[in-house]
C-alpha positions, 0 to 999 in steps of 0.5 A: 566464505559462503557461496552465491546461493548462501546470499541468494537465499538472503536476497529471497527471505527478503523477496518473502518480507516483500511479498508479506507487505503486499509488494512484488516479491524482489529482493536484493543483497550487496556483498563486499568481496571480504563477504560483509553485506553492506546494502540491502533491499527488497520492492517498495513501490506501492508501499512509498508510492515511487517507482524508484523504490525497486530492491536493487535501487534500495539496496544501492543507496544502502550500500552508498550510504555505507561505504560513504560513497557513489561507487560500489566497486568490489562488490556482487549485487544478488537480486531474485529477479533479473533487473530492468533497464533502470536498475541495470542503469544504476548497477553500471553507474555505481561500478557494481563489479558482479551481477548474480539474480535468479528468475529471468523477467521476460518481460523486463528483463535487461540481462538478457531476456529484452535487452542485454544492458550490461553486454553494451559498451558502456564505460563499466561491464558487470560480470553476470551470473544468472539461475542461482536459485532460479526455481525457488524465486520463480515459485515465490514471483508465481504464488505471489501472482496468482495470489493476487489474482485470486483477490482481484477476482474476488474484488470484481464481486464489490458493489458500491451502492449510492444511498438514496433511499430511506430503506438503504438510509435505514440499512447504514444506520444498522450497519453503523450500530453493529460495527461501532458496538464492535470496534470502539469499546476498547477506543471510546466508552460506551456511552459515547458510543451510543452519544455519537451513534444517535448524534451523527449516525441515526437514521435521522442524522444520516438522512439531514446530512444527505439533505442538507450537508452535502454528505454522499453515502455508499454501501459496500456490497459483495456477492449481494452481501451487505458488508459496510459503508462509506461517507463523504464530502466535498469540501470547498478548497477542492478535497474531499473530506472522508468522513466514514468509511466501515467494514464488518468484522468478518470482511476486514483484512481481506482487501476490500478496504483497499478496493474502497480506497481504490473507488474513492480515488478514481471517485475523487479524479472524475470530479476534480478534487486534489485529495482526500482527507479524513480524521482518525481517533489517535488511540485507533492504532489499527486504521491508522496502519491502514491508511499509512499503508494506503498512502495517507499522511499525517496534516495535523492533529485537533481536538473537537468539542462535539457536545454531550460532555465528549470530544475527539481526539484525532490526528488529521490525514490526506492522501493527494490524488494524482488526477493522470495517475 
């Protein structure tokens, strides 16, 4: 039968996929006593939007759903990083017979390092082994922070400039032609390209839309480099309609949408709107993953008529904003 480490190692390919999807990178490993795996999982938090969604918590409901029931007796839970106080909670009431992890969190750890949960006289004591592949899991949870703190220091360069001015309306409408002339081609014909251009995104347009529409506009600023832009809208029912929002070619994939997303809600909780909402061509499968990623979901669908023999075809996404998050 293979060892600790053999598990440990599957619990970290795990960790990795985690740290791939931009999640803390903790993975977790339910091993049946006869070696059948039947619980898996790896850090969900910002993912789903839950703080539930650790590994073990995860790789418990697997495992229940498994073996058809609330107790995982006979069974070792192999996690990356020693478990909190929640998970260590939901270890001792799902009856998990052995405890092995591999990095100590002196921060929140509760198999030692804060607290020793499982030493507490409890109705059920786990077995703990801790330090199976300690210095692998270490490196991974090291990386990945300093990663993270390498992109945060870059996101602190961002700007994000109100338009107010027919110079700055002039910068977007050339923004605008650039970036659409990059990214619709394989989307929209070229001719509705330009129709759209010229009908919501001219110099003229935009500047109507400020005046009269209630539109704001924001150029996205890094380092004193104009890298896109962003519109939007109040909408009456309390949302905020996101109508536009625009990154160049050589700056996308590299956070700063999220940054943006990140001003539009803390923009939307300042002035008291419950959520954001905006429309996405259904063929635009890109954007689509960036907003399911960023936690928007699907409302609706609908097909708008907007003249020139053309229409959109759009599904309809929101993302509720939690005003005391």
């Amino acid at each position: 039968m293979p060892d600790d480490e053999y598990y440990m190692n599957i619990a970290l390919g795990l960790a990795r996929e985690a740290a791939a999807d931009g999640e803390t990178p903790v993975g977790a490993v339910i091993v049946r006593n006869d070696g059948t795996i039947v619980g898996k999982g790896k850090n969900r938090r910002e993912t789903d939007r839950n703080a539930l969604c650790h590994a073990e918590l995860i790789a418990i409901d697997n495992a229940c759903r498994t073996l058809g029931g609330w107790r995982i007796r006979n069974c070792t839970l192999y996690v990356t990083l020693e478990p909190c106080p929640m998970c260590a909670g939901a270890i001792i009431n799902s009856r998990i017979e052995r405890v092995v992890f591999a990095a100590k969190d002196p921060k929140a750890g509760s198999a030692g390092s804060v607290a020793d949960i499982f030493g507490m006289e409890y109705n059920h004591r786990p077995e703990v082994v801790s330090g199976i592949l300690e210095k692998e899991s270490s490196l991974l949870l090291k990386d990945f922070f300093s990663e993270l703190r390498r992109k945060n220091q870059k996101m602190s360069g961002i700007k994000m400039v109100e338009v107010s001015t027919s110079e700055q309306v002039k910068t977007v409408a050339k923004m605008a032609d650039e970036i659409w002339h990059e990214w619709f081609p394989s989307i929209i014909s070229i001719g509705q390209i330009d129709y759209m251009l010229e009908k919501f995104q001219s110099e003229q347009a935009i500047s109507e839309q400020l005046a009269n529409d209630g539109y704001r506009y924001f150029i996205i600023m890094n380092g004193g480099e104009y890298i896109g832009y962003t519109a939007v809208r109040p909408e009456s029912d309390g949302r905020l309609f996101l109508s536009k929002i625009y990154i160049k070619k050589d700056f996308r994939g590299k956070g700063f949408g999220r940054a943006v997303f990140e001003f539009l809600k803390d923009f939307s909780r300042k002035n008291g709107y419950s959520a954001i909402w905006l429309t996405v061509n259904k063929h635009n499968d890109d954007s689509i993953a960036v907003y399911k990623k960023c936690g928007f979901r699907v409302i609706g669908e609908g097909v708008t008529d907007i003249g020139g023999g053309y229409v959109m075809d759009d599904y309809f996404f929101q993302l509720d904003v939690n005003k005391g998050e």
